[in-house]
C-alpha positions in Angstrom: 22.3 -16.5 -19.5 19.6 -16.0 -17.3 18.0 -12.1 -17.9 15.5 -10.6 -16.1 13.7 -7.1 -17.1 12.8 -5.0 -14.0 9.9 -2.6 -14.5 9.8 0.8 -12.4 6.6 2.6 -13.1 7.6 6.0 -11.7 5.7 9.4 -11.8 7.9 11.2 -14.7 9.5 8.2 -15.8 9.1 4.4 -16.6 12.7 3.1 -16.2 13.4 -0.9 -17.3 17.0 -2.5 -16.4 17.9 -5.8 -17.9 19.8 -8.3 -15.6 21.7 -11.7 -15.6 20.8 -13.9 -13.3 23.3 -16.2 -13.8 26.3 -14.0 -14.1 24.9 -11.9 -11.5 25.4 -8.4 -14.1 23.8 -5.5 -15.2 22.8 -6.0 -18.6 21.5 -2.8 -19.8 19.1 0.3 -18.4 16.8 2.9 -20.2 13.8 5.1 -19.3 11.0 7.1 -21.0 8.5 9.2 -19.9 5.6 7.8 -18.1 2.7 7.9 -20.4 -0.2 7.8 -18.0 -2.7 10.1 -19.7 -3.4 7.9 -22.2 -2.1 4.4 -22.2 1.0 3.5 -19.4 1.9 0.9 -22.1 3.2 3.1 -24.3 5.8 4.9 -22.6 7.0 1.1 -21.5 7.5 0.1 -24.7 9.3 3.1 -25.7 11.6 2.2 -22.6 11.8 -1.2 -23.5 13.2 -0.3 -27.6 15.7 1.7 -25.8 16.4 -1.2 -24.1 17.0 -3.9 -26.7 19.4 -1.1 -28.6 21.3 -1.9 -26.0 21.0 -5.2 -25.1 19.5 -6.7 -28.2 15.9 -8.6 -28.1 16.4 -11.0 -24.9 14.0 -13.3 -24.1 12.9 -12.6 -20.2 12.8 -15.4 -17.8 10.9 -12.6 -15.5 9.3 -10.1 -15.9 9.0 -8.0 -12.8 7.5 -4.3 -11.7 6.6 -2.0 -9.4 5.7 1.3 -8.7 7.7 4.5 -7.4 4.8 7.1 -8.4 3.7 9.3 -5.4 6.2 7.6 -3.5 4.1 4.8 -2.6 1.1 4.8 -0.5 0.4 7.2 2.1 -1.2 5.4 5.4 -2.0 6.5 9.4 -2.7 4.5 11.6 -4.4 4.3 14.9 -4.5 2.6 17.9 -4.5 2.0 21.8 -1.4 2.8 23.0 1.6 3.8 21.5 3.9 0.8 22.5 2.2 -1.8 22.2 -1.6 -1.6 19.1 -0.1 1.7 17.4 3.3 0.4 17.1 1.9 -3.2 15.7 0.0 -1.5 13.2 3.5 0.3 12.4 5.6 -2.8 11.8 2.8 -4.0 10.0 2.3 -0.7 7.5 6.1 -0.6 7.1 6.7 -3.9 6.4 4.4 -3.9 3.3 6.2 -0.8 2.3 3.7 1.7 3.1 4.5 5.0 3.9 3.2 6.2 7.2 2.4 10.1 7.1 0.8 9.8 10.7 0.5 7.4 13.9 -2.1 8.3 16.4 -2.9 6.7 20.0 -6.2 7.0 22.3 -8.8 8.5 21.1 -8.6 10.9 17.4 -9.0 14.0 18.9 -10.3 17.7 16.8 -7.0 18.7 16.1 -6.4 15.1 14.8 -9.5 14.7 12.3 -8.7 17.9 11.1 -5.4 17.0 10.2 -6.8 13.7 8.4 -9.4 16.0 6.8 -6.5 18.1 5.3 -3.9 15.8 4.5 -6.0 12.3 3.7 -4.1 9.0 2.9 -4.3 6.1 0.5 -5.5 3.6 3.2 -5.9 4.3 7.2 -5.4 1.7 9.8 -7.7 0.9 12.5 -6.4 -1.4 15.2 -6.8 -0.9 19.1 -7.0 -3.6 22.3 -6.1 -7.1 22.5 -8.5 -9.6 22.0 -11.6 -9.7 24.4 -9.7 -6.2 25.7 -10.8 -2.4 25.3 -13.2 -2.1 22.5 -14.6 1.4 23.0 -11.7 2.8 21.3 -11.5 1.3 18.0 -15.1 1.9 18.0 -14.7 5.3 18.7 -12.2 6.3 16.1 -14.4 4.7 13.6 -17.2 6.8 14.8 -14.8 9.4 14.4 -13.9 8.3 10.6 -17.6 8.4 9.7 -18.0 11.3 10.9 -15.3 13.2 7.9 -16.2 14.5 4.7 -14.0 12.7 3.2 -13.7 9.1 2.2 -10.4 6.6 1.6 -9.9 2.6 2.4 -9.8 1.4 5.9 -8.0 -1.9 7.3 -9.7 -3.0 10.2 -7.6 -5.0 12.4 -8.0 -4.5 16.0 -10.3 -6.4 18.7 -12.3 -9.1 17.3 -15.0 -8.0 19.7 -15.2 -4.1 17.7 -15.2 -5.5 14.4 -19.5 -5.6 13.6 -19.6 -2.3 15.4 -16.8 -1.0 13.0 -18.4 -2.7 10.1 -21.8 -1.2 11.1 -20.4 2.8 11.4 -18.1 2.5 8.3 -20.5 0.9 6.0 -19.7 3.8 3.7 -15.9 3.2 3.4 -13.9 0.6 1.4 -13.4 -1.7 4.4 -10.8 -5.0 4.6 -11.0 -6.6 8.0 -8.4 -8.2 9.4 -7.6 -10.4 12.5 -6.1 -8.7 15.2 -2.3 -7.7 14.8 -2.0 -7.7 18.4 -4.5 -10.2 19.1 -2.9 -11.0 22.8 -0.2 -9.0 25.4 2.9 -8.8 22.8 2.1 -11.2 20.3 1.9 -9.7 16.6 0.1 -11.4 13.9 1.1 -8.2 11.2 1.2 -10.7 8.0 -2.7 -10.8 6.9 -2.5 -6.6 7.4 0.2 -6.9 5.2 -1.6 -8.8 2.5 -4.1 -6.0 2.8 -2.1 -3.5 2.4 -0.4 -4.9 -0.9 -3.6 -5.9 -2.7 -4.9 -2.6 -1.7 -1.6 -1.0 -3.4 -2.4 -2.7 -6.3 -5.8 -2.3 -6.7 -4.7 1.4 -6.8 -2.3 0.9 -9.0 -4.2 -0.5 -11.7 -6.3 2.3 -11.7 -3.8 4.1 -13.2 -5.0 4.8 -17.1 -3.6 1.6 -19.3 -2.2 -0.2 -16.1 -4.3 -3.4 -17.1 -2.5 -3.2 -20.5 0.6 -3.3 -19.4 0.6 -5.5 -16.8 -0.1 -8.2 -19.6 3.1 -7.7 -20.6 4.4 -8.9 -17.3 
């Protein structure tokens, strides 16, 4: 026997199932409630003694978890056009599983930034021209960013030739740069955003209130 424990971290509830690797079958499943105002820990190991009167004590070949609170990150994104920058930066936010509340092409308009100022996400976006291609737009919308009230992480990854000017106007922001994911005419490069955009998920995660506890039971 082979058994795994698989850790959900939800908003209400922790919930921890028990598989078998080798027999390919559920072993067992409990939840608790998720005890994030004080230590997260604790409402895992209440899930997990639910567990083992189930299954008995196993001993775990894995260990793994993950997070359903707030339904995952919330992220925009921006870019040139929509078929070709904006819809890069798409593919890239979803396949990190990122949810994307908003995707917005050309320039961020009023109407836009007050829609950002009013619903902000967990990280925002930036991409916008090829390579060597239009860089007063990605420069603009981070003009435009500076400009809120409000402040949230930013991934950087459009033209290569915006990216000090970015830098420079969003030296206020928790910035990742990133190489272009559409650095020429229909070629995506989307895996570093991707990296970005999970260790940016878990760097919020861990803020969550005993996170760093727990996860040393991983």
């Amino acid at each position: 026997m082979r058994p795994v424990l698989l850790i959900d971290f939800g908003s209400t509830f922790t919930k921890v199932t028990a598989v078998d690797l080798d027999e390919e079958i559920l072993l067992g499943h409990a939840s608790a409630f998720t005890t994030v105002d004080h230590d997260i820990g604790c409402g895992l190991a209440s899930a997990i003694k639910k567990l083992e009167q189930k299954t008995g004590v196993l001993s775990y070949e894995y260990r793994l978890a993950c997070s359903s609170a707030a339904g995952g990150l919330r992220m925009m994104v921006s870019g040139l056009v929509p078929e070709l920058t904006a819809e890069a930066g798409r593919l890239a936010a979803l396949g990190a599983g990122a949810k994307i509340t908003r995707i917005f092409s050309h320039r961020l308009g009023r109407r836009d930034l007050a829609h950002i100022e009013s619903n902000p996400p967990d990280i925002f976006l930036l991409t916008g021209g090829t390579d060597g291609g239009n860089r007063s737009v990605i420069i603009d919308n981070a003009a435009a960013l500076a400009r809120l009230s409000i402040r949230f992480p930013v991934i950087v990854a459009g033209n290569r030739d915006a990216v000090d000017d970015c830098e420079d106007l969003l030296n206020d922001f928790e910035v990742s740069f990133c190489p272009n994911v559409m650095p020429r005419f229909n070629k995506l490069n989307v895996e570093p955003v991707q990296r970005a955009i999970r260790s940016l998920f878990l760097t919020h995660i861990i803020r969550a209130r005993g996170m760093t506890k727990a996860s040393s039971l991983l």
